[in-house]
C-alpha positions in Angstrom: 0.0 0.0 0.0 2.7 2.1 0.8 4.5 1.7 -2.3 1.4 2.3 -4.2 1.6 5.7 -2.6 4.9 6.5 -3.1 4.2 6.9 -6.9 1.0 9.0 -7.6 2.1 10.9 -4.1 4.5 12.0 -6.3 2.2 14.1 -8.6 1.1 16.3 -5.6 2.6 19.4 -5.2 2.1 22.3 -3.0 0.2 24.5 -5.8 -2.4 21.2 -6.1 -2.5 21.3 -1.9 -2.9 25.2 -1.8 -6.0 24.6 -3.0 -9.4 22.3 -2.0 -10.1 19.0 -2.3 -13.7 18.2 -4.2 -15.3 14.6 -3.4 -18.1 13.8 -5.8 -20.6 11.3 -4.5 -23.6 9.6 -6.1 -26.0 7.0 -6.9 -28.4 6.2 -10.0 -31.5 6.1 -8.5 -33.2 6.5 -4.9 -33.6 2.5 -4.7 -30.2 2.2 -4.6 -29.2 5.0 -2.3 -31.7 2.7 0.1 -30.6 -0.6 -0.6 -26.8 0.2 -1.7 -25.4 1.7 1.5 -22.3 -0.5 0.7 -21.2 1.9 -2.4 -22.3 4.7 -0.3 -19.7 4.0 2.5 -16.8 3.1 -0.2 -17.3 6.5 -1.9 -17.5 8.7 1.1 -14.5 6.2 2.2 -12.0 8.0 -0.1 -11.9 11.1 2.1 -9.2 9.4 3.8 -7.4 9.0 0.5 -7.1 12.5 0.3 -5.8 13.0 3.8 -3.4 10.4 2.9 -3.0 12.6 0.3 -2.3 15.7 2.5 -5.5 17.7 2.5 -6.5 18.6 5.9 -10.1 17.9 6.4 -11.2 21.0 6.6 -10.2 21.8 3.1 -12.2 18.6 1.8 -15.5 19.2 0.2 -18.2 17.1 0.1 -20.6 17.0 -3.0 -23.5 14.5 -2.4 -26.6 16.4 -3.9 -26.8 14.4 -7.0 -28.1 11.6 -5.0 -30.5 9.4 -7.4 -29.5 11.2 -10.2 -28.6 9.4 -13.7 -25.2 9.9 -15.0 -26.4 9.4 -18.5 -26.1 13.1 -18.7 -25.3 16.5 -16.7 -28.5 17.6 -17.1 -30.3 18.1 -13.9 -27.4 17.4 -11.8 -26.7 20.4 -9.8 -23.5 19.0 -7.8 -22.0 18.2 -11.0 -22.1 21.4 -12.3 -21.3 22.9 -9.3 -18.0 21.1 -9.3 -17.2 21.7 -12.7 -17.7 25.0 -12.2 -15.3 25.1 -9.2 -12.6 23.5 -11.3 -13.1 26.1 -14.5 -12.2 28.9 -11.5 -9.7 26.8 -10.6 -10.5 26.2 -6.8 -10.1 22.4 -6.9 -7.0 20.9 -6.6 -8.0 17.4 -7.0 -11.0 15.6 -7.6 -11.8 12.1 -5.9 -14.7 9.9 -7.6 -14.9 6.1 -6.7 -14.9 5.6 -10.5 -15.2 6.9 -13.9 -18.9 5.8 -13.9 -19.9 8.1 -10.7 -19.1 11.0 -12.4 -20.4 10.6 -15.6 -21.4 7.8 -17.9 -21.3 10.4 -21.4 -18.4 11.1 -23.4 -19.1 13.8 -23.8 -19.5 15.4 -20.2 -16.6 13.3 -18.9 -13.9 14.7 -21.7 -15.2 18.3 -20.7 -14.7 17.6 -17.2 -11.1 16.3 -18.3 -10.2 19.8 -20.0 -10.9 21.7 -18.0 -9.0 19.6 -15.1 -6.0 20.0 -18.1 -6.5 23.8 -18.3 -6.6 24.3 -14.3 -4.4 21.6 -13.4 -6.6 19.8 -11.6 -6.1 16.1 -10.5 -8.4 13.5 -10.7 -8.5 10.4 -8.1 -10.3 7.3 -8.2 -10.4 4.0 -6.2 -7.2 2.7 -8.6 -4.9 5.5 -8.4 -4.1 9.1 -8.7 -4.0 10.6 -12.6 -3.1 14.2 -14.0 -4.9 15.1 -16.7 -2.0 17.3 -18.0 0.1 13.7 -19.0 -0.2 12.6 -22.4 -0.4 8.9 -20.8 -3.0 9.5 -17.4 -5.0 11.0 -20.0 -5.2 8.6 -22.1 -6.2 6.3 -19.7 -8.6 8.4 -18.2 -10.3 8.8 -22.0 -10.4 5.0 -22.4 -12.0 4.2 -18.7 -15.2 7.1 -19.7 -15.8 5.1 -23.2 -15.7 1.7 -21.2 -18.1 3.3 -18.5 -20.6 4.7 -21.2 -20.5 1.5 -23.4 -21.1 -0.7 -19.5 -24.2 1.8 -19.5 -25.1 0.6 -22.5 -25.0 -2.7 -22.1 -27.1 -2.6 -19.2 -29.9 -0.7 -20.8 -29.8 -3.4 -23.4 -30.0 -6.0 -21.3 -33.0 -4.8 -19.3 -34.4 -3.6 -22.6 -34.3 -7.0 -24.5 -36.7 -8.5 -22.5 -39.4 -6.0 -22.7 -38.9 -5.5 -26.3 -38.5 -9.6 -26.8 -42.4 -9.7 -25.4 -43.7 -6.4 -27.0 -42.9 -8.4 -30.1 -45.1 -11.1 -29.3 -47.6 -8.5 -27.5 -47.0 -10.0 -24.5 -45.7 -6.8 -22.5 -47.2 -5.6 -19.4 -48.2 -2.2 -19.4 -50.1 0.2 -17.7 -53.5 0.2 -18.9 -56.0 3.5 -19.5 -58.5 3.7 -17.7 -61.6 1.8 -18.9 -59.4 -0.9 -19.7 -58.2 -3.6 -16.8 -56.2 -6.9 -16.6 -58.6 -10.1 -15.7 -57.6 -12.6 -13.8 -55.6 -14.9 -16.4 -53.9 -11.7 -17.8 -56.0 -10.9 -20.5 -56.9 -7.1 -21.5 -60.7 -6.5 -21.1 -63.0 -3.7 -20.4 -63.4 -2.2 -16.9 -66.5 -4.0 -15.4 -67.8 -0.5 -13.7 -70.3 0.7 -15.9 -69.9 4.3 -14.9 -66.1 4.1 -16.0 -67.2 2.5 -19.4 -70.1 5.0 -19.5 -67.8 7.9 -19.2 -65.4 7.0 -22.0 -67.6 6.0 -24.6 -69.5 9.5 -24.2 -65.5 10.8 -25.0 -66.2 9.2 -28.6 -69.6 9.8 -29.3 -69.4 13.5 -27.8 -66.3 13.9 -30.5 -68.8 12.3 -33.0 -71.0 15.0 -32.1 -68.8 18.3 -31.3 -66.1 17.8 -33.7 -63.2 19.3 -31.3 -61.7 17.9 -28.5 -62.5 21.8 -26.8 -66.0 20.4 -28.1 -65.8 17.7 -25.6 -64.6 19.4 -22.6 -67.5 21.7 -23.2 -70.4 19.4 -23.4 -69.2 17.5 -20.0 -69.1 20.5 -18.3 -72.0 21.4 -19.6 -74.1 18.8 -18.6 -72.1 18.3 -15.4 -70.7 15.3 -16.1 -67.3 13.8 -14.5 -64.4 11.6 -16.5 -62.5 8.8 -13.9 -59.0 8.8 -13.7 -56.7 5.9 -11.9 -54.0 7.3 -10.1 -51.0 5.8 -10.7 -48.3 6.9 -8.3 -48.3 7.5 -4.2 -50.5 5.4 -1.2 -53.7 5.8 -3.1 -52.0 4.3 -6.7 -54.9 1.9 -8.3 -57.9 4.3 -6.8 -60.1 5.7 -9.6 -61.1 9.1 -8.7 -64.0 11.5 -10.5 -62.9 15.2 -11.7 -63.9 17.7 -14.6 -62.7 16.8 -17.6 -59.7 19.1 -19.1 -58.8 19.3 -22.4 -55.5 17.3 -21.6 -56.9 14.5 -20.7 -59.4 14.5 -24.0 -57.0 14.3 -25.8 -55.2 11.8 -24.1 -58.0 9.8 -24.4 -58.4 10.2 -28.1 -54.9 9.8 -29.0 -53.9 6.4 -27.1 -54.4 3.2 -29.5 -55.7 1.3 -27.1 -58.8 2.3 -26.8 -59.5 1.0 -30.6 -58.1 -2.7 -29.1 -54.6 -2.5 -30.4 -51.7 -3.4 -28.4 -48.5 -0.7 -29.2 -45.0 -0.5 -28.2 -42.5 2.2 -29.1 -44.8 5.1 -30.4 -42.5 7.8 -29.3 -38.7 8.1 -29.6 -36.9 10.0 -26.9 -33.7 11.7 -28.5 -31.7 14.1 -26.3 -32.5 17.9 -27.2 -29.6 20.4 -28.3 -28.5 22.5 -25.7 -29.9 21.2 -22.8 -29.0 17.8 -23.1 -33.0 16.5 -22.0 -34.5 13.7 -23.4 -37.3 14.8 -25.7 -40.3 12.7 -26.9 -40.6 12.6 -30.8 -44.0 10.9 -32.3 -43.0 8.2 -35.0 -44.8 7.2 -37.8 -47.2 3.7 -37.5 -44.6 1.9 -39.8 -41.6 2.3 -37.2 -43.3 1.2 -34.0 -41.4 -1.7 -32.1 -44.9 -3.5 -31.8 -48.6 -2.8 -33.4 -50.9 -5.4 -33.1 -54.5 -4.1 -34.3 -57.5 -6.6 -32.6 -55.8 -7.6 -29.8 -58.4 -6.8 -26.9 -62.0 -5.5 -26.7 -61.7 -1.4 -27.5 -64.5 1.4 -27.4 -64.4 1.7 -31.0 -62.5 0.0 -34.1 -59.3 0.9 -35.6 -60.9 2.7 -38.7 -62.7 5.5 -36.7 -59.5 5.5 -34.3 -57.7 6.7 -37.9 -61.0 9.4 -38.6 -60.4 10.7 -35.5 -56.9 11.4 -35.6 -56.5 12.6 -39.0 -60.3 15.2 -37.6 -57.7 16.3 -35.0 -54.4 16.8 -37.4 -57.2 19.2 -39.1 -58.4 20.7 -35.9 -54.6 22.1 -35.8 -55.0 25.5 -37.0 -51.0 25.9 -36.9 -50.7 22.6 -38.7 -48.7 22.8 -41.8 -47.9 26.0 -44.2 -51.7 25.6 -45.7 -53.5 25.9 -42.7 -56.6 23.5 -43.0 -60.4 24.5 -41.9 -60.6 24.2 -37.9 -63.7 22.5 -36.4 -66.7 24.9 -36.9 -67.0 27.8 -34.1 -69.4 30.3 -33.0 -68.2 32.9 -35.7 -71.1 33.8 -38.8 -68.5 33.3 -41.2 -70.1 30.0 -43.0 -67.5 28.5 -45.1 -64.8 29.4 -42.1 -61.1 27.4 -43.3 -63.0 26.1 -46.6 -62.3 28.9 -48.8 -59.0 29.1 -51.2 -58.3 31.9 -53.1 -58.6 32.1 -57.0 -55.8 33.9 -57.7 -53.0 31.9 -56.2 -54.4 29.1 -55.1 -53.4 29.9 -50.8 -56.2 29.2 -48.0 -58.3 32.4 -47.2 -58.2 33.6 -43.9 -61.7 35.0 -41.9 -61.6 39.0 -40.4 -64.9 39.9 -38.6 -66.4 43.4 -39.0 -68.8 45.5 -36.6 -71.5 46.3 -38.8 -74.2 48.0 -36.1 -75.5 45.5 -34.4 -73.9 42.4 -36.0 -71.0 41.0 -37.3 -70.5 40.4 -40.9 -67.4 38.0 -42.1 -64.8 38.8 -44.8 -62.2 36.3 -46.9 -58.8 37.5 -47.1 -55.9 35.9 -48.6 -53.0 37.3 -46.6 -50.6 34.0 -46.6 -47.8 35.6 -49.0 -48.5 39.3 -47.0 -47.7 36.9 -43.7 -44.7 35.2 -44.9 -43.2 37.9 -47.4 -44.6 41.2 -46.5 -46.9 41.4 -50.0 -50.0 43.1 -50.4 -53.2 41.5 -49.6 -53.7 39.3 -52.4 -57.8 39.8 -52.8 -60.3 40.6 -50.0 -64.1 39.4 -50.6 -67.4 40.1 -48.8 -68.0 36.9 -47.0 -72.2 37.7 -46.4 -73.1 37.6 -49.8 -70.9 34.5 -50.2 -72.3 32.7 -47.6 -75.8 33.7 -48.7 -75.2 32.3 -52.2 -73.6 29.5 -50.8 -76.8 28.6 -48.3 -79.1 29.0 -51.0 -77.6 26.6 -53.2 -77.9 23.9 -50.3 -80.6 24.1 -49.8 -82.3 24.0 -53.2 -80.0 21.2 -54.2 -80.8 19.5 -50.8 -84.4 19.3 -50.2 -85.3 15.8 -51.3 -83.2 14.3 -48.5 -84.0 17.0 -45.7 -86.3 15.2 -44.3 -83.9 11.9 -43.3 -81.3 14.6 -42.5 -83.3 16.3 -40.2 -84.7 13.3 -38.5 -81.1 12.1 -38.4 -80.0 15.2 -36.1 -83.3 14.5 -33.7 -82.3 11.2 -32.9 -78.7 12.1 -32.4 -79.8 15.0 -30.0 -82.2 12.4 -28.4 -79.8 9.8 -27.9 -76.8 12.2 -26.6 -79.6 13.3 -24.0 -80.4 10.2 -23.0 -76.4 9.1 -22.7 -76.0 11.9 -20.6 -79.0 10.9 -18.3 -77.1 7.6 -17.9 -73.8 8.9 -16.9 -75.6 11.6 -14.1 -77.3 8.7 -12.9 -74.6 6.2 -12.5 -72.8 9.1 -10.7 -75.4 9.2 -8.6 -75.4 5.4 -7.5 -71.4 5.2 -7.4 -71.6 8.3 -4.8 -74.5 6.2 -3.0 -71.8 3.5 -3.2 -69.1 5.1 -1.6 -71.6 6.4 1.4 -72.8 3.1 2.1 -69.3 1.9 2.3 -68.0 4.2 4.6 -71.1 4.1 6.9 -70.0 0.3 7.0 -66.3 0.8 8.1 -67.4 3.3 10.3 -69.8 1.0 11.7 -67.3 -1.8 11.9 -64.5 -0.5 13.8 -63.8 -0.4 17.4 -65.4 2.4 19.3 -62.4 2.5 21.1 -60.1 2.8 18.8 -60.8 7.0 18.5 -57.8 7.6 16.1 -59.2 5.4 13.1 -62.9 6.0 14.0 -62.5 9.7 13.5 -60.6 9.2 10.1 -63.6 6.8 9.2 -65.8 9.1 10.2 -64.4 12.1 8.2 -64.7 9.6 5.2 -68.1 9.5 5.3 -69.0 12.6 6.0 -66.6 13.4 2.9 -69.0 10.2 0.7 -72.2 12.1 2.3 -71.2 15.1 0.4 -70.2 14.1 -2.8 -73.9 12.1 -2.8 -75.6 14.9 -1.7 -73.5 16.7 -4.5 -74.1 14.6 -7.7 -77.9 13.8 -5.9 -78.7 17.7 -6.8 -77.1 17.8 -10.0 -79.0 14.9 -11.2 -82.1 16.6 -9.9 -81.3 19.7 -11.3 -80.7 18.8 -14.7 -84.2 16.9 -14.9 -85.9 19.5 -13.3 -84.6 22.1 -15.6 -84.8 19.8 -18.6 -81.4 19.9 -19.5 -80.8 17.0 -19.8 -83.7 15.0 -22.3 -85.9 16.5 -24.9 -89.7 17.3 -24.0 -92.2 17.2 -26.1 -92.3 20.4 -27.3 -88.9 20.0 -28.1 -89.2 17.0 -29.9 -92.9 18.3 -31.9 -90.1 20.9 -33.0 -87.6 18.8 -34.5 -89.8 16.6 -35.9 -91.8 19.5 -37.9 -88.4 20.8 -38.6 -87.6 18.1 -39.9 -90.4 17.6 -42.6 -88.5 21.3 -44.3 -84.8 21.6 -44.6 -85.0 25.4 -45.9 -86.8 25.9 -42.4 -83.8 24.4 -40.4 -81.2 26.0 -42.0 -83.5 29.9 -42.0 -84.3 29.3 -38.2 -82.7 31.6 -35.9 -82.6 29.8 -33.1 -80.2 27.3 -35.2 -76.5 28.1 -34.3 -73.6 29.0 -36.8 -71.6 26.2 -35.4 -74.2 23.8 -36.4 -74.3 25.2 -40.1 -71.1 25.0 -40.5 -71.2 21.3 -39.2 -73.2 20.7 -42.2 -71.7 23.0 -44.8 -68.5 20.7 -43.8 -70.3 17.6 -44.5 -71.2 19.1 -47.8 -68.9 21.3 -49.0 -65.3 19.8 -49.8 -63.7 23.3 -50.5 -65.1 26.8 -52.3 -62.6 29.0 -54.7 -63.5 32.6 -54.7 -62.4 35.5 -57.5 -62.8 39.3 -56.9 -63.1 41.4 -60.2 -65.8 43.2 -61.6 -68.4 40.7 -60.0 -67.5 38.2 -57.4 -67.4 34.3 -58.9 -67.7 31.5 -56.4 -67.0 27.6 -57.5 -68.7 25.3 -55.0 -66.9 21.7 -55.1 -69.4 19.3 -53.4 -68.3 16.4 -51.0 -70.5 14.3 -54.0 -68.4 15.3 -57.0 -70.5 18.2 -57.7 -70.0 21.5 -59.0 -71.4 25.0 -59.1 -70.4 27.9 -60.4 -72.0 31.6 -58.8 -71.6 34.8 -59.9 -72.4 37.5 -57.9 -72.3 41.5 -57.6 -69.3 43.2 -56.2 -71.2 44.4 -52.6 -71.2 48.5 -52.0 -68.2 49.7 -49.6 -69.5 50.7 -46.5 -68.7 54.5 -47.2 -71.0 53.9 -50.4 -73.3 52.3 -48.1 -73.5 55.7 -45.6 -73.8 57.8 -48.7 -76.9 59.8 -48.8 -79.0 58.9 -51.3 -79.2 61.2 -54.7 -82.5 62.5 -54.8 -82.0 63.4 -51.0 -79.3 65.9 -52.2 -81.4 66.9 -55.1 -84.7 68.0 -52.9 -82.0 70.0 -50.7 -80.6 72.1 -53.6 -83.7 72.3 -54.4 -85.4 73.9 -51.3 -82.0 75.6 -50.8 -83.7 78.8 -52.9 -86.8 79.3 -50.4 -85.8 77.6 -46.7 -83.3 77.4 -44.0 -81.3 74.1 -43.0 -84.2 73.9 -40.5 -86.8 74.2 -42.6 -85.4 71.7 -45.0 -85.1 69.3 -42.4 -88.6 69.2 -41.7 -90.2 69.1 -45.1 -87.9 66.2 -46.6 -88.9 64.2 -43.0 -92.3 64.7 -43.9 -91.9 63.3 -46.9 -90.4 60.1 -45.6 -86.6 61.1 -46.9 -83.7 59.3 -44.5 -79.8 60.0 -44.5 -77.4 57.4 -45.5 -77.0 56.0 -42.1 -80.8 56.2 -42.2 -81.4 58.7 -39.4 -84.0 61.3 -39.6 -82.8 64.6 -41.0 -82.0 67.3 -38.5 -80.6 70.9 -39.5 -77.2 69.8 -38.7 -77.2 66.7 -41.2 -78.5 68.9 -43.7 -75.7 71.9 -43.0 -73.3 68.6 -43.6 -75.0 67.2 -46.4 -74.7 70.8 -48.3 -71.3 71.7 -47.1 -70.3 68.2 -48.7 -71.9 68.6 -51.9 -71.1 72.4 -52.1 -74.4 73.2 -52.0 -75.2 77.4 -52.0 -76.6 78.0 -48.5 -79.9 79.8 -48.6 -78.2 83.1 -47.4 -75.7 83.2 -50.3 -78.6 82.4 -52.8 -80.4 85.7 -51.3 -77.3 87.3 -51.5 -77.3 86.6 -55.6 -80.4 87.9 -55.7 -79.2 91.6 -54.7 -80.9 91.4 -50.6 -79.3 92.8 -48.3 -77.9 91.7 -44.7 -78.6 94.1 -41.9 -75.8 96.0 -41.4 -75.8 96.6 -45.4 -79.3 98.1 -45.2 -78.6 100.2 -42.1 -75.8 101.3 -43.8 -77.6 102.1 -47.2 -80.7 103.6 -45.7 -78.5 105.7 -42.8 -80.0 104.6 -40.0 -79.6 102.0 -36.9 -80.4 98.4 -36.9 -82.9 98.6 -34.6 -84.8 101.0 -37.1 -84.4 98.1 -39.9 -85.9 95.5 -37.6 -88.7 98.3 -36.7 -89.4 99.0 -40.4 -89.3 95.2 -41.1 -91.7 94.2 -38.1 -94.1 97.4 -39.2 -94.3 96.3 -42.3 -92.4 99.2 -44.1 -89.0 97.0 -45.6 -89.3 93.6 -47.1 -87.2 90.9 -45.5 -86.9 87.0 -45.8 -85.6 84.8 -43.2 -81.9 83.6 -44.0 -80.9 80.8 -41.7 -82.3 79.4 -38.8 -80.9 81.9 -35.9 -83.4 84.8 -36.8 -81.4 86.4 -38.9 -83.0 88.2 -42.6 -81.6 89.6 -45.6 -84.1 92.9 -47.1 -84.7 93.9 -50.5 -83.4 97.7 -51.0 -86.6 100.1 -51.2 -87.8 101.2 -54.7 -88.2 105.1 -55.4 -91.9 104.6 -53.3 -90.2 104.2 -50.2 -91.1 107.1 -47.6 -89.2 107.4 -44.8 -90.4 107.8 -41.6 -88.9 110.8 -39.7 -87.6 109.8 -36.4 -88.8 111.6 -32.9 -91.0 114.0 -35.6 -94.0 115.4 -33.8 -97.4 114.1 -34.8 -99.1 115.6 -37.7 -99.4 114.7 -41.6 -95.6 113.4 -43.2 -94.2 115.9 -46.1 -94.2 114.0 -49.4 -90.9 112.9 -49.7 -88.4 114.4 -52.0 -85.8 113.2 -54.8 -82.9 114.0 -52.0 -84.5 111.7 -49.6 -85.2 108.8 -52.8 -81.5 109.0 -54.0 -80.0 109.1 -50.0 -81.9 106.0 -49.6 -81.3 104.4 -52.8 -77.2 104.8 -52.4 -76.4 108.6 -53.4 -74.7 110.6 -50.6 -75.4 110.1 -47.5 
């Protein structure tokens, strides 16, 4: 031992003792950390290597936090990078492993850790000897012990991998199951004998049937206060099925896993380690590369050929799926032919915008895909109302002879999902009633002495009590509100409905979402082109097609514009009225302005300023009148005389504009002008001074 010393003691010097001592411990997993104290001890054993060494123990650091931790990679391990980190500062002076394999089982992270030990001068100890990374020859070894420790890693994960792969190829494997699907007695795959749990899932399909969208699921079962299982499969309560809203997670997770059609899988995802981070990221493989696929191999909830619909309905669902993004499922929006519409000009998918239009909203097709990816213009815009107008109409007059079974069709679908959903509130209810009556018997059961368990019993069923008490007044709610089945009325509707398809699709109370459901069934894609009219080619899911022309639809600042004989009947009144007076005649005649309001003198100002219309006081103005101050001025006198001439009836005026104001007609040679503050007594006739003062001569 001592000579063994002698040699690496040799590769010590007082730069390597100056500084700390780093001892890296760990352990793959927290099994072995449990069961494998023995490895435990030997590691934390070579501290007294390093005080053989001649580090006091004081300067020997202890790194253990990367206990149960792979070494497969240095991702996630925190003491790892915490010591690698000391050694790039240069703070270690030597670092003590028990082997190679403890500190990393990758290449890759093992020749790092050796150059930066190189660069610092950092030495690296294991339980067979004492290396520095700075000789050609320790280094060397050192670089052959981290490819034996990654290729030892790799032949244990084939050898605990062969097996399961060995029976995955016959379909042998045991695997966790979803739930709704158990293991029997003899090992065979079958359904899950609670008919709630088998309830639950199949509404899953036949919702998606119905809906379209997985978001369309989640909907309807909170809708009708419904609950989905789930069998917890980790901690004390692993096995236990519990009851909880649904999420749109867990959907999907029903919809996506094979089993459910009765196929047996193995290998569906390859896990590949990510750039960068060096985490081990799932990777969906196509059907042809799986380890395993054995379709028919235990009872499902539906067959293999609507497991296929269903996934290729969702890959369409994807609105971000692909360059050409495909129609979504149908929504709430008006827009009809919603992800159904290509353009005829370049052939791209047209895109939906909504516009306010009072109190509604009115859809438009725009093909913006190149003005997305390369800045361009917007290649055409169309009106998407009188599209979807057109569209309608030609459904339903090619349609009509089989409205009838179509209509019938959708009553018995809505009666039957009514009736499903019925069954599941009432199997809640007896499972909760279950529950109850099986906590009332433990209660019951135990020792009254035994106060610790009796009180957890006893909180159990007070817990069961509630949850029956819960689901007890949901179930009664729904009936009593009639939420949950059709009544008669309801049905007399359908069924008249049903006898006229034009009357289905023209009824208000019948959603967008539920036109578009159809449209889809019956419209495989529409092609629209924007010049002087608008031309619409219908492609029918049948092989059919149509062809529409239609007019170009006014702007909306056509739309607003007042209409043309509205402007004529102003100009027209414009010679003998006010703004005011206008206003009131053409509403008396029934006249509205473009946004088909009633005309008030403030529209009708606008309308003329506009059109550049003469107001009434400039056309008065053409006609030689006078404003006030002109005729005061002319006649030599105040204003207040004017207005007292006009209101005795001595000048002529006409009303210009709605404030009062009038414009007077200059008087002829006739005129006589009263005297003002003259005594009483008979007027002198007046003389041709006094006609030519008032008519403009000196004054």
């Amino acid at each position: 031992m001592n000579d063994q010393l002698f040699g690496p003691a040799a590769k010590v010097t007082a730069a390597h003792l100056a500084r700390d001592a780093y001892l890296y411990i760990r352990q793959s997993s927290l099994k072995q950390v449990l069961n494998n104290t023995e490895s435990t001890v030997r590691q934390y054993g070579l501290k007294e290597r390093a005080l053989a060494l001649g580090w006091p123990a004081d300067r020997i650091i202890v790194i253990d936090t990367d206990q149960g931790q792979s070494g497969a990679s240095a991702a996630d391990r925190e003491g790892f990078q915490r010591l690698v980190t000391e050694v790039g500062m240069g703070h270690a002076g030597i670092v003590l492993g028990l082997e190679v394999s403890r500190l990393a089982r990758n290449n890759t992270d093992w020749h790092r850790l050796l150059e930066i030990c190189a660069m610092s001068g950092t030495l690296i100890l294991d339980e067979d000897g004492l290396y520095d990374p700075c000789d050609f020859n320790d280094r060397l070894l050192l670089g052959l012990k981290g490819s034996l420790s990654e290729a030892e890693l790799h032949l244990l994960k084939a050898r605990l991998r062969g097996g399961q792969l060995s029976k995955a190829r016959r379909g042998e494997l045991v695997s966790p199951l979803p739930i709704g699907l158990v293991y029997d007695p003899a090992g065979k795959v079958v359904l899950d004998p609670d008919t709630a749990i088998q309830q639950a899932i199949a509404a899953v399909f036949e919702l998606f049937d119905a809906t379209g969208s997985a978001t369309g699921v989640v909907k309807a079962f909170n809708h009708q206060g419904l609950r989905l299982p789930r069998r917890i499969a980790h901690g004390p309560d692993k096995g236990k099925v519990v009851w909880a809203p649904a999420q749109h997670s867990r959907i999907l997770q029903i919809l996506h896993n094979p089993r459910y059609a009765g196929a047996f899988f193995y290998g569906r995802y390859q896990h590949r380690p990510a750039p960068g981070n060096g985490k081990s990221g799932p990777r969906l493989l196509p059907r042809e590369q799986w380890v395993a696929f054995f379709p028919g191999h235990h009872p499902g909830y539906i067959t293999l050929e609507k497991y296929d619909a269903n996934q290729a309905k969702l890959a369409a669902n994807a609105t971000a799926h692909g360059k050409d993004r495909r129609h979504g499922p149908p929504r709430e929006g008006p827009a009809l032919l919603q992800g159904m519409v290509l353009c005829g000009i370049c052939g791209r998918r047209m895109t939906v915008r909504y516009h306010q239009r009072k109190d509604r909203l009115e859809p438009e097709y725009v093909c913006q895909a190149k003005g997305i990816q390369y800045g361009n213009p917007v290649c055409q815009r169309v009106h998407g109302a009188v599209v979807d107008a057109a569209v309608g109409e030609l459904l339903v007059t090619s349609l009509t002879p089989h409205s009838l079974q179509a209509a019938l069709a959708v009553a018995d679908e809505l009666s039957a999902r009514a009736d499903e959903a019925d069954r599941l509130r009432a199997a809640a209810v007896e499972r909760a009633q279950y529950q109850a009556d099986l906590a009332r018997r433990r209660y019951l059961a135990v020792d009254p002495d035994n106060r610790l368990v009796a009180t957890s019993l006893e909180a159990d069923w007070n817990q069961a009590l509630r949850e029956l008490a819960e689901a007890t007044e949901t179930y009664q709610k729904t009936k009593a509100t009639g939420t949950g089945v059709l009544d008669e009325t309801q049905r007399a509707r359908v069924t008249a409905l049903a006898r006229d398809f034009p009357a289905l699709w023209a009824d208000p109370v019948t959603p967008d979402r539920e036109r578009k459901r159809l449209v889809r069934l019956l419209v495989t894609d529409v092609t629209l082109v924007r010049a002087e009219q608008i031309t619409t080619h219908v492609r029918l899911t049948g092989g059919q097609e149509h062809t529409l022309t239609m007019p170009v639809p006014l702007a909306s600042w056509q739309i607003r514009q007042t209409p043309p004989e509205v402007v004529a009947s102003i100009d027209e009144l414009l010679d003998d009225h006010t703004d005011g007076q206008i206003a009131k005649i053409l509403t008396d005649r029934g006249h509205l302005s473009g946004l088909g309001q009633d005309l008030t003198p403030g529209i009708v100002k606008h309308i003329r300023r506009a059109y550049r219309l003469r107001s009434h006081p400039q056309r008065l103005a053409e006609q030689g009148m006078l404003s006030l101050n002109e005729i005061a001025r002319r006649l030599g006198v105040h204003t207040n005389t004017v207005k007292k001439w006009r209101n005795e009836g001595l000048l002529a005026g006409r009303l210009a504009n709605d404030k009062g104001e009038y414009l007077y007609h200059l008087p002829g040679p006739e005129f006589t002008r009263p005297r003002i503050g003259r005594p009483p007594g008979p007027r002198p006739a007046p003389t041709q001074t006094t006609i030519e003062s008032a008519q403009g001569g000196a004054v």
